[in-house]
C-alpha positions, 0 to 999 in steps of 0.5 A: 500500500502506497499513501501518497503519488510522490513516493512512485514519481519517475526520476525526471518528475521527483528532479523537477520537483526537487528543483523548484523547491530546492530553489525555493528554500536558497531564496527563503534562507537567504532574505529571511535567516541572517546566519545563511546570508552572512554565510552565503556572501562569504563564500560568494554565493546567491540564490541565483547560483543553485538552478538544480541539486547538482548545484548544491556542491556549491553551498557551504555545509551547516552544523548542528554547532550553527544551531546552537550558536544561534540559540533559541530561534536565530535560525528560524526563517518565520516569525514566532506568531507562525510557531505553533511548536516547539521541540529541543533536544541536548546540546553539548554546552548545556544548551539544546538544539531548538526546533520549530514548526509552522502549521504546515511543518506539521502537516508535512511532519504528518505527512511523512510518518504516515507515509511511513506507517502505510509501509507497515499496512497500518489502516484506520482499522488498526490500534496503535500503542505508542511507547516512544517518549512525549515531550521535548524530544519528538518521537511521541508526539511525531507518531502520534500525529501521524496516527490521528492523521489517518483515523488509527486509535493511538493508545499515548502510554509513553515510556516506562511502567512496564507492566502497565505497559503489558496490560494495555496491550493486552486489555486495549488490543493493540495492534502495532506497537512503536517504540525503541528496539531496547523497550521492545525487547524489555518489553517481552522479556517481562511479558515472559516473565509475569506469564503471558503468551505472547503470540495468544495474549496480544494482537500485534502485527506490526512495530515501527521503531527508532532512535537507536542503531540497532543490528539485524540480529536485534530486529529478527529476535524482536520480530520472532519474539512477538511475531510482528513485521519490524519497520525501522524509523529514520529521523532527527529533529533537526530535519523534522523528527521520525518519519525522514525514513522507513522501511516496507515489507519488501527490504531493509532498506529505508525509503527516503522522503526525498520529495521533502528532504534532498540527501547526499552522501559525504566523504567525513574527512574529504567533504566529497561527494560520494558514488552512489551505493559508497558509504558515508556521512549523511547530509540532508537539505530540507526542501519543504521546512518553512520554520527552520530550513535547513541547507545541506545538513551534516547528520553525522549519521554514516550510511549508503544511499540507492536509487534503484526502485524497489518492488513495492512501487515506490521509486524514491532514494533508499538508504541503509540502516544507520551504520555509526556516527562520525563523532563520538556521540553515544545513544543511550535509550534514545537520547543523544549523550555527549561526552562534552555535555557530561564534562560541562554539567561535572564542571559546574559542581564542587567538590568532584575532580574532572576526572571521570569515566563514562560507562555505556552498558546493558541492563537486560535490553535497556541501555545504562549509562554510569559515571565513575567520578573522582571526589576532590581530595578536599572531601572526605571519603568516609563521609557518609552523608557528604558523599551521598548529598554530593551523588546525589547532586551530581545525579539531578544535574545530569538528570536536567541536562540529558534528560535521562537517568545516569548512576553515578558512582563516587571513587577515591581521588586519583583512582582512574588510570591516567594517559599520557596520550588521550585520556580514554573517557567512555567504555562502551561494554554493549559492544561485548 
């Protein structure tokens, strides 16, 4: 089932689509974002210069760094009364990359992920369980949406409470659940645990989930545990959120919403545009985006794009399953963790050294994040109460700035190994 005529337009219509919208969006940035006009008279450039997409080799490259140096809205092209939301997302300085949308933002947003959902055969018959976060972060929200967008019941029970989780699905008949791949397999693993069967207890027959990169053995196992069709959901805020791509029954690959969001592929080191079918950094303009239009957008996601069409109809570019990232972000439940933005929240507090380790491990399914951190030679390490206080800090403000729980564990002075080169700061042990 295909939702709309753009996902099957032959490649000289979806060219000609590309290019008048991609010339739209140059004309918009320039006149109404001062950071793109600054950037376009440096290196020489006008809107007049970009007549097709092969001219955009010609633009210079914006970083999610430009985003944050323009924080809150330097980067909006509309005025706040065109702003009906809102989203955001952690930034390595404490400030979060900040995200907004007109009403036809939404309606694009809308658009996009319900595109995504008719891959996986959802209908206005169907029941969804939506378990991805509400909030700041867009994966709720965008899902949900979509859902409403096409008459299909959304159930909004967010993340967390796992049992409870377990009796909506059970009591509500879901029939397509969304959520991280992590939760999923959680997910199952208590349903076991508390006596359910699976395949006779719930109605599941599809899940779409995203968030975190995820191998092919972890969405096989999370296909057979439930007896499902897995779909992966490719987005980031600062495109639009979930819904950039997804993947059909007929392939791995993601379909890529190119009417909306022009791709390329990067060499990270070289800046070079790369063959098709070569891996490397993905980077997006946003053809469509009224409030924060994005050009030539490094994802820092690595991966390889297609144009062959597929066998369910649609003709639009196909990308692989994000493979890594070309800086050293973590992903821990979701949430993008980095290691700068941890130092930054260390370096406002008394009474630790900035001598630290950062852990990424598995609980079961879920990601854990923990952090060894050296107390100040100052504190006194048998004291009890000082010592749990000062956890307790060190606890919160991690919690406001990357919006996820940390265990932090308190270590006597100079008890993590020193380096004389580059001092090794994360051990990731999901990797084992």
């Amino acid at each position: 089932m295909i939702w709309s005529k753009e996902e099957t337009l032959s490649k000289s219509e979806m060219r000609r689509l590309q290019t008048t919208r991609l010339k739209e969006v140059v004309e918009r940035v320039y006149h109404l974002v001062p950071f793109y006009k600054k950037l376009f008279d440096k290196h020489g450039i006008s809107p007049d210069s970009v007549k097709s997409p092969d001219d955009l080799q010609k633009l210079p490259f914006t970083k999610k760094q430009d985003l944050r140096d323009n924080y809150p809205y330097g980067m909006f092209a509309v005025p706040m009364g065109e702003i009906v939301r809102i989203h955001s997302s952690s930034g390595t300085t404490g400030k979060p990359t900040v995200v907004g949308y007109t009403e036809s933002d939404m309606n694009v947003w809308a658009e996009v992920m319900a595109r995504a959902f008719r891959m996986g055969g959802v209908t206005s018959q169907d029941i969804m369980q939506n378990s991805h976060g509400y909030g700041l972060f867009t994966g709720g929200l965008g899902f949900h949406a979509a859902a409403e967008k096409m008459k299909v019941a959304v159930i909004p029970s967010s993340t967390g409470f796992t049992s409870r989780q377990l009796l909506l699905l059970k009591d509500f008949g879901a029939t397509v659940l969304t959520a991280t791949p992590s939760f999923a397999l959680h997910l199952a693993e208590v349903a076991k645990n508390e006596g359910y069967d699976i395949k006779r207890d719930f109605r599941l027959k599809a899940g779409f989930f995203g968030a975190e990169p995820t191998s092919i053995g972890m969405k096989e196992e999370i296909a057979k545990v439930w007896g499902i069709e897995y779909h992966e959901i490719y987005g980031m805020s600062e495109i639009i959120g979930p819904g950039v791509g997804c993947n059909c029954t007929h392939t791995r690959l993601l379909h890529f919403q190119e009417d909306h969001f022009y791709p390329e592929i990067i060499d990270p080191k070289t800046l070079e545009v790369l063959p098709e079918g070569e891996r490397g950094e993905l980077v997006v303009t946003t053809l469509t985006k009224q409030a924060l239009p994005l050009i030539r957008y490094k994802t820092g996601d690595i991966t390889s794009i297609t144009r062959v069409p597929c066998k369910c109809g649609r003709t639009t570019a196909r990308i692989e399953s994000i493979v890594g990232r070309s800086d050293d972000m973590l992903l821990i439940g979701g949430v993008n963790v980095f290691p700068s933005q941890i130092e930054h929240v260390l370096s406002t507090i008394e009474g630790i050294a900035l001598h630290y380790q950062i852990i990424a491990k598995k609980k079961g399914y879920l990601d854990k994040l923990e952090i060894d951190i050296e107390v100040d030679e100052s504190i006194m390490v048998d004291d009890v109460a000082k010592l749990e206080s000062l956890k307790s800090t060190i606890s919160k403000a991690l919690l406001n700035s990357l919006y996820i729980n940390v265990e932090v564990k308190l270590v006597a002075p100079k008890s993590i190994e020193r380096s004389e080169g580059k001092s090794v700061r994360v051990i990731d042990e999901r990797r084992k």
